[in-house]
Biotite code that builds the C-alpha atoms (Angstrom):
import biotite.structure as struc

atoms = struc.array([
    struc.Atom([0.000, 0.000, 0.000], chain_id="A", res_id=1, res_name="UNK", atom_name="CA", element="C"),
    struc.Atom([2.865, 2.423, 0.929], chain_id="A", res_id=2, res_name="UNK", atom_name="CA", element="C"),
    struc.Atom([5.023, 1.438, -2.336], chain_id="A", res_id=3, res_name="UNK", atom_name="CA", element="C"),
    struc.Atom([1.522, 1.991, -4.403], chain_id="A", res_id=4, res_name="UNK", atom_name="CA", element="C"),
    struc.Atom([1.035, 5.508, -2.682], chain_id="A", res_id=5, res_name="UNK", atom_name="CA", element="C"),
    struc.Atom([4.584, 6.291, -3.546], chain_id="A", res_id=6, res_name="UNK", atom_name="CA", element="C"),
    struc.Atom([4.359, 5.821, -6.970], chain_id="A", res_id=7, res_name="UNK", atom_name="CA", element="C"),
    struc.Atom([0.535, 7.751, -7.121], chain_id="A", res_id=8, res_name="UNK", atom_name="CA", element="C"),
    struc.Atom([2.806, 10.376, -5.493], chain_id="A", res_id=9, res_name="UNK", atom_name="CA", element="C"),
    struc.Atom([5.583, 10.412, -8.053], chain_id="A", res_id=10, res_name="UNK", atom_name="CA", element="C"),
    struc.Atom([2.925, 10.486, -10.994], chain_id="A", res_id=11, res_name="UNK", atom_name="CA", element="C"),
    struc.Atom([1.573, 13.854, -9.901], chain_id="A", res_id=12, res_name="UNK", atom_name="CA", element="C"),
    struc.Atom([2.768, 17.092, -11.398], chain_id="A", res_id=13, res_name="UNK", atom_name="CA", element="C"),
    struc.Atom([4.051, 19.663, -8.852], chain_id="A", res_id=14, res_name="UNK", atom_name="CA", element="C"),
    struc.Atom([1.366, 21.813, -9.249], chain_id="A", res_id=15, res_name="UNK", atom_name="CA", element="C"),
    struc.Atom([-1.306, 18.866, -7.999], chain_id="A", res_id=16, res_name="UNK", atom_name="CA", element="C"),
    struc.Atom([1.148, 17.813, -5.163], chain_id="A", res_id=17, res_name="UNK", atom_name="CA", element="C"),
    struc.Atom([0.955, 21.628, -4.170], chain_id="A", res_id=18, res_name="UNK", atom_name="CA", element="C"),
    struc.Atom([-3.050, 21.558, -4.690], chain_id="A", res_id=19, res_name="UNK", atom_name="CA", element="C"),
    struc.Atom([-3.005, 18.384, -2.653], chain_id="A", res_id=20, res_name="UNK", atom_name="CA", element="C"),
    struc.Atom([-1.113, 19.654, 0.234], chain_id="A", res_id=21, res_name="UNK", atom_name="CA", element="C"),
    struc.Atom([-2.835, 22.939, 0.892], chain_id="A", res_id=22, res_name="UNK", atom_name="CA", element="C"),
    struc.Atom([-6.509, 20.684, 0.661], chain_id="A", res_id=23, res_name="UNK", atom_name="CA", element="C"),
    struc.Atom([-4.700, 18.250, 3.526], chain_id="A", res_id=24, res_name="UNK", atom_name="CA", element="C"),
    struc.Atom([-3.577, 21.275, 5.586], chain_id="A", res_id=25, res_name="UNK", atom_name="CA", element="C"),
    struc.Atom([-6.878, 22.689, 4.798], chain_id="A", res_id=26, res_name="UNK", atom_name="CA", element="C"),
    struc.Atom([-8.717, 19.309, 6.170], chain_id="A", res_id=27, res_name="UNK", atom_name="CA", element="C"),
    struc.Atom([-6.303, 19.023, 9.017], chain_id="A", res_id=28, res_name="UNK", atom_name="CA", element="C"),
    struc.Atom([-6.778, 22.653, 10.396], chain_id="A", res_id=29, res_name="UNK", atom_name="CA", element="C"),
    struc.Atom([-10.673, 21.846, 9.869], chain_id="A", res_id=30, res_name="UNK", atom_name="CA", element="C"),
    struc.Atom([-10.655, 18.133, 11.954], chain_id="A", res_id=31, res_name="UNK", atom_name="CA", element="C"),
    struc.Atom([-8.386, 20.040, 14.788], chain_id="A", res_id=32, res_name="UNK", atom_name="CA", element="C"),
    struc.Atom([-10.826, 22.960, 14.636], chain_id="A", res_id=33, res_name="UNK", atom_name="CA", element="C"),
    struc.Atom([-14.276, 20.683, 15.052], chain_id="A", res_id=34, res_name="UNK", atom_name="CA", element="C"),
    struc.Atom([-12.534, 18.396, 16.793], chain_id="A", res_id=35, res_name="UNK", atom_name="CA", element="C"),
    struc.Atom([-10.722, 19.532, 19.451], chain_id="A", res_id=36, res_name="UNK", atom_name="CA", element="C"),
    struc.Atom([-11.490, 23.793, 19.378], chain_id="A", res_id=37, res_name="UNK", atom_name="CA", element="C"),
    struc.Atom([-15.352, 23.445, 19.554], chain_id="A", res_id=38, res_name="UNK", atom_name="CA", element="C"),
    struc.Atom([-15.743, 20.963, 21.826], chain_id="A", res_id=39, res_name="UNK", atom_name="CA", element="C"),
    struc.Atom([-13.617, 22.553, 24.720], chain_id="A", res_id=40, res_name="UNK", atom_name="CA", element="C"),
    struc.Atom([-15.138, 26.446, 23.463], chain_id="A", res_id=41, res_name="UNK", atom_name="CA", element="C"),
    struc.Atom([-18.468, 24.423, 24.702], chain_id="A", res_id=42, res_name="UNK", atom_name="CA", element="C"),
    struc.Atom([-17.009, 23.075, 27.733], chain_id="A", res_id=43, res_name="UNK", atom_name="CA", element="C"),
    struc.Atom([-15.583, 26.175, 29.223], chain_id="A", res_id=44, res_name="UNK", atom_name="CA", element="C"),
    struc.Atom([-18.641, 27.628, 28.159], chain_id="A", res_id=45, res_name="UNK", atom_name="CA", element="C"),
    struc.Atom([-20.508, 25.676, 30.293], chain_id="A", res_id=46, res_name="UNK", atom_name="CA", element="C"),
    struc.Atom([-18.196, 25.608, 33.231], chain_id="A", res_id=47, res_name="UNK", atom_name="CA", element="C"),
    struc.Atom([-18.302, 29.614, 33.043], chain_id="A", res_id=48, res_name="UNK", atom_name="CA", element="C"),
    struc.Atom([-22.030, 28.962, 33.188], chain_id="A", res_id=49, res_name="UNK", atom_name="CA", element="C"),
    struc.Atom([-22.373, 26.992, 36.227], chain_id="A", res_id=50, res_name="UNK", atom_name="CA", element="C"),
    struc.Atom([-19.935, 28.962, 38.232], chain_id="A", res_id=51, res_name="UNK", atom_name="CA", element="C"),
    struc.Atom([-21.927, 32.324, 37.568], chain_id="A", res_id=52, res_name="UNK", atom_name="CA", element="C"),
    struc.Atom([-24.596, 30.095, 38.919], chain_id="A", res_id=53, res_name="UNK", atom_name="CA", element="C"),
    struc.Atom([-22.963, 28.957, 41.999], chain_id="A", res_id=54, res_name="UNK", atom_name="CA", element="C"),
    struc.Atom([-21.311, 32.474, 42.727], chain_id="A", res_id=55, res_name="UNK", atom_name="CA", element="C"),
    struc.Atom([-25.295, 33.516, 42.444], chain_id="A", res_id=56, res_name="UNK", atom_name="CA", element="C"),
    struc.Atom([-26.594, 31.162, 45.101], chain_id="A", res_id=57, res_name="UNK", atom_name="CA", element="C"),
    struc.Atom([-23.602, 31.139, 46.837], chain_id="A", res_id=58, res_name="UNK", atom_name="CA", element="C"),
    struc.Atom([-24.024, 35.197, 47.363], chain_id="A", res_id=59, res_name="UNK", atom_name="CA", element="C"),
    struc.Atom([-27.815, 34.969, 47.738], chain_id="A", res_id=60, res_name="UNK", atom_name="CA", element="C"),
    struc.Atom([-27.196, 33.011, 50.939], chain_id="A", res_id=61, res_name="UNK", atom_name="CA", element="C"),
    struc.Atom([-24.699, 35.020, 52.130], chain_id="A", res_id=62, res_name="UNK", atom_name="CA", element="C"),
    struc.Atom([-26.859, 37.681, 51.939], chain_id="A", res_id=63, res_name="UNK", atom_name="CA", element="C"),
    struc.Atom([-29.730, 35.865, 53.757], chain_id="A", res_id=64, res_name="UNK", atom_name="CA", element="C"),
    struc.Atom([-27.056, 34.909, 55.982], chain_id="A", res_id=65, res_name="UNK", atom_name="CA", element="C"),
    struc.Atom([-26.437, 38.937, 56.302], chain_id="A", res_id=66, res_name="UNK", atom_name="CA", element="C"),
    struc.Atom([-29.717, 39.448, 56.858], chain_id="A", res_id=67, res_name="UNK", atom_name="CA", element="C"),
    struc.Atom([-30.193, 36.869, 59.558], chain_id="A", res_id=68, res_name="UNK", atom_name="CA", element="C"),
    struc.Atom([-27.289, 38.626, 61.870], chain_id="A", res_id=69, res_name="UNK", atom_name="CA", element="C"),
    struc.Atom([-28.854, 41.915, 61.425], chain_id="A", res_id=70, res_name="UNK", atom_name="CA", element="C"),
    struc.Atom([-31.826, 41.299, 62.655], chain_id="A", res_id=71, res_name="UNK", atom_name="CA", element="C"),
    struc.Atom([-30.297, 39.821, 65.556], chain_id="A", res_id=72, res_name="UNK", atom_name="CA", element="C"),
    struc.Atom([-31.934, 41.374, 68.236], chain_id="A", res_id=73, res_name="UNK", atom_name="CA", element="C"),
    struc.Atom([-33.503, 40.373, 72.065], chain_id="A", res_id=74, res_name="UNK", atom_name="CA", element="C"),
    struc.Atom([-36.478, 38.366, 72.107], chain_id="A", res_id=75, res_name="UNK", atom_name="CA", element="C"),
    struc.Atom([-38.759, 36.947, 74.220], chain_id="A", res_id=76, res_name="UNK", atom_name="CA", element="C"),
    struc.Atom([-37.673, 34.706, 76.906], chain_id="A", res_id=77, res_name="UNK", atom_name="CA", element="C"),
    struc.Atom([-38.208, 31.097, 75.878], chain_id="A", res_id=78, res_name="UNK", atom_name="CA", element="C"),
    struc.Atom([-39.526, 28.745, 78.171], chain_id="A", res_id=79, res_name="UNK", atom_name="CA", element="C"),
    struc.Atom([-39.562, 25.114, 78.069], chain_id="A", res_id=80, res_name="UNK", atom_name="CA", element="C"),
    struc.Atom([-37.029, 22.749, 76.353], chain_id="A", res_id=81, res_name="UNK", atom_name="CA", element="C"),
    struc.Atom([-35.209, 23.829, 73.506], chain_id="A", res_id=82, res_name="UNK", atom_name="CA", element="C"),
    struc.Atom([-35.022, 21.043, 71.476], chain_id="A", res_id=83, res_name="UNK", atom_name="CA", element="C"),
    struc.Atom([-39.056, 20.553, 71.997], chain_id="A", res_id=84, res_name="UNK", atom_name="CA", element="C"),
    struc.Atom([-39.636, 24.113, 71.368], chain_id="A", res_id=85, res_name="UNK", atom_name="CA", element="C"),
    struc.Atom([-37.352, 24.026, 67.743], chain_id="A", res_id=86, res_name="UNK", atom_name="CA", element="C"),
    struc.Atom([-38.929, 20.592, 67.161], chain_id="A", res_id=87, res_name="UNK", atom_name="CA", element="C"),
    struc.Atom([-42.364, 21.939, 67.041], chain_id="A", res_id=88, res_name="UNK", atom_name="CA", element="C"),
    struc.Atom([-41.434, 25.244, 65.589], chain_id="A", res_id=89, res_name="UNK", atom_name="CA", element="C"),
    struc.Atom([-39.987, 22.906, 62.576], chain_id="A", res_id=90, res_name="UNK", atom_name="CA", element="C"),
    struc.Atom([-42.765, 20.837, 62.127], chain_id="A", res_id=91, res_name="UNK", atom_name="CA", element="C"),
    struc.Atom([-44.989, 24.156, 61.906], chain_id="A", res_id=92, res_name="UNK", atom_name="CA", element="C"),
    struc.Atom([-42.524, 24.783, 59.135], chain_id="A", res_id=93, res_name="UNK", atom_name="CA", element="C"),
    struc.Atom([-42.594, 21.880, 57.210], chain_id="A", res_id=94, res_name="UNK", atom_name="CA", element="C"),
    struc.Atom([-38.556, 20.395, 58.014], chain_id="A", res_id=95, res_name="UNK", atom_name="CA", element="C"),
    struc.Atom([-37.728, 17.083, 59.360], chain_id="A", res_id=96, res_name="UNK", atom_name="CA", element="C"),
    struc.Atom([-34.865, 17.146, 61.790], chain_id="A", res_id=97, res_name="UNK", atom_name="CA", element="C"),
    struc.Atom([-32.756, 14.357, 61.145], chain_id="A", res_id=98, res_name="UNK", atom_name="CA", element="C"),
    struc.Atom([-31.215, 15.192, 64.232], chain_id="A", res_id=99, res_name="UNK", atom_name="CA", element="C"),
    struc.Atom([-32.355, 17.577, 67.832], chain_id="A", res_id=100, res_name="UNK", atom_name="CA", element="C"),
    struc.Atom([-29.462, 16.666, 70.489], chain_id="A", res_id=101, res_name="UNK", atom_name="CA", element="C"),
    struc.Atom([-30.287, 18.933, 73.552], chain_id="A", res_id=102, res_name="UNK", atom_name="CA", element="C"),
    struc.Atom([-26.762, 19.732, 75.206], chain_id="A", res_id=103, res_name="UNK", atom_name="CA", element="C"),
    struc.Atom([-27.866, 21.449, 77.801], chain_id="A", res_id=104, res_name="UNK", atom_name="CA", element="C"),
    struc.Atom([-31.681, 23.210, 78.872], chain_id="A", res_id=105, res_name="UNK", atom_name="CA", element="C"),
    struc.Atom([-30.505, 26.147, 76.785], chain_id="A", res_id=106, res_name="UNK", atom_name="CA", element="C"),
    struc.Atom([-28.459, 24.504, 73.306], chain_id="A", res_id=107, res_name="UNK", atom_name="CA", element="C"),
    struc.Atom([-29.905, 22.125, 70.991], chain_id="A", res_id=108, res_name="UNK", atom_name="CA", element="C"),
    struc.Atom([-27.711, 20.850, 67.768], chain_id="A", res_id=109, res_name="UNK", atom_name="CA", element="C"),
    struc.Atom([-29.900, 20.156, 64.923], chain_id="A", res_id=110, res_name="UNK", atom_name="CA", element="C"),
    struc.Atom([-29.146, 18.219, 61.470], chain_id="A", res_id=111, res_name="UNK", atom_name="CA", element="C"),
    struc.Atom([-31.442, 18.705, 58.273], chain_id="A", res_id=112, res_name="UNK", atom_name="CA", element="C"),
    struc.Atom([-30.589, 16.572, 55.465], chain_id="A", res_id=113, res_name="UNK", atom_name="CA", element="C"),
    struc.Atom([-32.949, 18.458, 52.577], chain_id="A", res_id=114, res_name="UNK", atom_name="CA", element="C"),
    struc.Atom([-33.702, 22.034, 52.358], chain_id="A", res_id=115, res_name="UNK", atom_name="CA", element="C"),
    struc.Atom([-34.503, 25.168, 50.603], chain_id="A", res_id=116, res_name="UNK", atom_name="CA", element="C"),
    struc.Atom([-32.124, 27.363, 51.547], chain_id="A", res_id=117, res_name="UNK", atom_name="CA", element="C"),
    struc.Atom([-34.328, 30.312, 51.841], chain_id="A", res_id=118, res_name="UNK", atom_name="CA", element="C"),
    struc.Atom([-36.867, 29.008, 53.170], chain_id="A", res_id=119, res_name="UNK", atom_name="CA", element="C"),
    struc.Atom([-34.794, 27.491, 56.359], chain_id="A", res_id=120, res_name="UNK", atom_name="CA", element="C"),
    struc.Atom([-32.741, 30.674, 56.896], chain_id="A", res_id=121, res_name="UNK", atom_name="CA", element="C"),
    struc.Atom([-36.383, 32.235, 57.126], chain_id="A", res_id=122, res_name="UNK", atom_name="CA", element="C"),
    struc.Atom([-37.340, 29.685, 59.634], chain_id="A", res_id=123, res_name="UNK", atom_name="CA", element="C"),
    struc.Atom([-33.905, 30.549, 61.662], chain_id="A", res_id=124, res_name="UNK", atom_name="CA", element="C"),
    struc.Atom([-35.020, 34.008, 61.363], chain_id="A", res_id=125, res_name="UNK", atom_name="CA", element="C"),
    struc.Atom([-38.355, 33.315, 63.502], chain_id="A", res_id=126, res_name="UNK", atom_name="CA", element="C"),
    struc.Atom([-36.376, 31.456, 65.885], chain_id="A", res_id=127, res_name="UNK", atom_name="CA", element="C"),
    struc.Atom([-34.293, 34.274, 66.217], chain_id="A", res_id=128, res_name="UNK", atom_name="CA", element="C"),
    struc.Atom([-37.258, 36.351, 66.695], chain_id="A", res_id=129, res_name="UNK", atom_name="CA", element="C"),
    struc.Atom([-38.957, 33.649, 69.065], chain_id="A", res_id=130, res_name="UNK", atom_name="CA", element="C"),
    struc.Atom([-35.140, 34.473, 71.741], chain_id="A", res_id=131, res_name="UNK", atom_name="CA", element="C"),
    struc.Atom([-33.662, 31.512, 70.106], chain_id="A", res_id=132, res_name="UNK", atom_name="CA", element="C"),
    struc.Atom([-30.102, 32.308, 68.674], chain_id="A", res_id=133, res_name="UNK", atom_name="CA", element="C"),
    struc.Atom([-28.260, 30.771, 66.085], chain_id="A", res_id=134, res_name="UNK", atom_name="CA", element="C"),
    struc.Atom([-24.502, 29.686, 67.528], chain_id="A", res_id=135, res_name="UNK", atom_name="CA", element="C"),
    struc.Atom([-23.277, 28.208, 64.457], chain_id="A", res_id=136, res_name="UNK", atom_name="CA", element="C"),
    struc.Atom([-24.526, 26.820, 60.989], chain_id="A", res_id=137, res_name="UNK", atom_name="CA", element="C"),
    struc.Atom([-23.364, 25.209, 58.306], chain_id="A", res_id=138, res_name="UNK", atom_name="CA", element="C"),
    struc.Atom([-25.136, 24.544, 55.099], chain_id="A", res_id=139, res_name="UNK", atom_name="CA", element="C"),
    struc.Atom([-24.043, 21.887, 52.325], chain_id="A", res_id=140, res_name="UNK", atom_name="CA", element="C"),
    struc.Atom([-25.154, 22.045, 48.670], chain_id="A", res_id=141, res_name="UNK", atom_name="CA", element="C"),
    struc.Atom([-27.656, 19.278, 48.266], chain_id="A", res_id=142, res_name="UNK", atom_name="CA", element="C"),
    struc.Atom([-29.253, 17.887, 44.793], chain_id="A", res_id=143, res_name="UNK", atom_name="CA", element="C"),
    struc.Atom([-31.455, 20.135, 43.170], chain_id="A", res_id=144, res_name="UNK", atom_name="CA", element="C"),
    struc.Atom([-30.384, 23.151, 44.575], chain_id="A", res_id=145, res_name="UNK", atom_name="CA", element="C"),
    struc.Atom([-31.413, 22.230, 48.158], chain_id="A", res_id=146, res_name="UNK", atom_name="CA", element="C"),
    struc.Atom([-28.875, 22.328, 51.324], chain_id="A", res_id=147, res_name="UNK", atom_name="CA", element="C"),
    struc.Atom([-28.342, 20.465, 53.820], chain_id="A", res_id=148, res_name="UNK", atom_name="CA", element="C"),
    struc.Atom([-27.776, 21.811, 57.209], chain_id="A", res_id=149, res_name="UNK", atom_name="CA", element="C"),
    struc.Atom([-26.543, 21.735, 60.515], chain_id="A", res_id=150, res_name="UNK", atom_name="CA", element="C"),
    struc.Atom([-26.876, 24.156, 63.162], chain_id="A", res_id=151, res_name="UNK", atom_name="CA", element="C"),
    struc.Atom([-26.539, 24.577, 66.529], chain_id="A", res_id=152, res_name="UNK", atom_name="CA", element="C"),
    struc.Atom([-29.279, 27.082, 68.336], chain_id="A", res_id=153, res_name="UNK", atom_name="CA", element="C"),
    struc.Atom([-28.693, 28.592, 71.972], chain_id="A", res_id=154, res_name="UNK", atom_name="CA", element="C"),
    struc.Atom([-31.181, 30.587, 74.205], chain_id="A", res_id=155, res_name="UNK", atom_name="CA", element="C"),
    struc.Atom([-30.533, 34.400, 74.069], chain_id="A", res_id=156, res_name="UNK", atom_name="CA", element="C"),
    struc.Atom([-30.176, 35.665, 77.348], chain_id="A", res_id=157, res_name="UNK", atom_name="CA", element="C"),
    struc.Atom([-32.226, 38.864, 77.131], chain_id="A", res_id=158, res_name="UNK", atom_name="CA", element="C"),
])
């Protein structure tokens, strides 16, 4: 096959070996460009895409995060136990608590595997309003946009 390309080569005139080179560096320059070019355009494309995405939600609940610690502000003395009292207040909500570990009559540590994350930093926000504080929290990215969180809620000493 080689020795038979050869001598196709050889038969040519330089003018079609010239005519024949530029269409293979034409055909080459096109395979690299749809190829290889296109293909990673699309991918950083799309990578650009879901960043812009993530720095979105990731500022939107910084923001509600913002918002939370503003409003920070003395409630009403709760009475009762904590973890019953954010135990009810969650089912009023609509969240299951994977986990309510009272450490204390005045700290709870909580654990919710799925959640909005908007509407569970507005829930936080009620506690905060009902004298419960928020000590610490930590939200996850979860499937479908959701979080996952865990938090652990103190008493506010008025």
């Amino acid at each position: 096959m080689t020795a038979e390309l050869h001598r196709w080569w050889l038969a040519r005139s330089s003018r079609e070996k010239v005519l024949i080179g530029v269409m293979l560096v034409l055909a080459g320059g096109m395979f690299l460009w749809l190829a290889v070019v296109v293909p990673v355009d699309d991918a950083l494309g799309a990578a650009r895409a879901r960043h812009a995405a993530a720095l979105e939600r990731n500022a939107a609940i910084r923001t509600a995060v913002a918002l939370l610690e503003q409003k920070r502000a003395p409630g009403v003395p709760v009475s009762g136990a904590l973890d019953q009292i954010v135990a009810a207040s969650a089912g009023e909500a609509g969240f299951t608590l994977d986990a309510n570990m009272a450490a204390g009559a005045d700290t709870t540590a909580i654990t919710v595997a799925t959640a909005r994350a908007p509407a569970l930093l507005v829930w936080l926000d009620r506690l905060e309003q009902q004298g419960v504080g928020v000590e610490s929290l930590q939200l996850l990215p979860s499937a479908n946009g959701a979080v996952s969180a865990r938090a652990t809620l103190k008493v506010r000493k008025p």
